[in-house]
C-alpha positions, 0 to 999 in steps of 0.5 A: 629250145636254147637260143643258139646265142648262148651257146658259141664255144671255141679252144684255147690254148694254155702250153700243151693243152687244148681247152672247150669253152663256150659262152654259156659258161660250160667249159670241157676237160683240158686235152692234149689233142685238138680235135678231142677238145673240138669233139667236147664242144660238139657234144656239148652243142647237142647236149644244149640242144642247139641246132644248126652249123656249128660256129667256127673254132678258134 
């Protein structure tokens, strides 16, 4: 199983749109809604196979 470290996403931001990063490299589509980028990085930490609470988003 991936050590959870290699996996800590968090959102930016650049004008209207709202970006998944996570520190693995992955990044998700840009999204005008917030919580669609914070459901790409969910899906994205099972999809890695990383367990636990998820880290907090910025």
């Amino acid at each position: 199983m991936p050590d959870r470290a290699h996996h800590a996403t968090s959102t930016t931001e650049r004008g209207s749109f709202c970006t998944a990063r996570c520190t693995c490299g992955w990044r998700g589509p840009a999204r005008r809604a917030r919580s669609q980028a914070r459901t790409d990085a969910e899906r994205h930490l099972v999809e890695a196979g990383a367990s636990g609470p998820l880290p907090p988003m910025e």
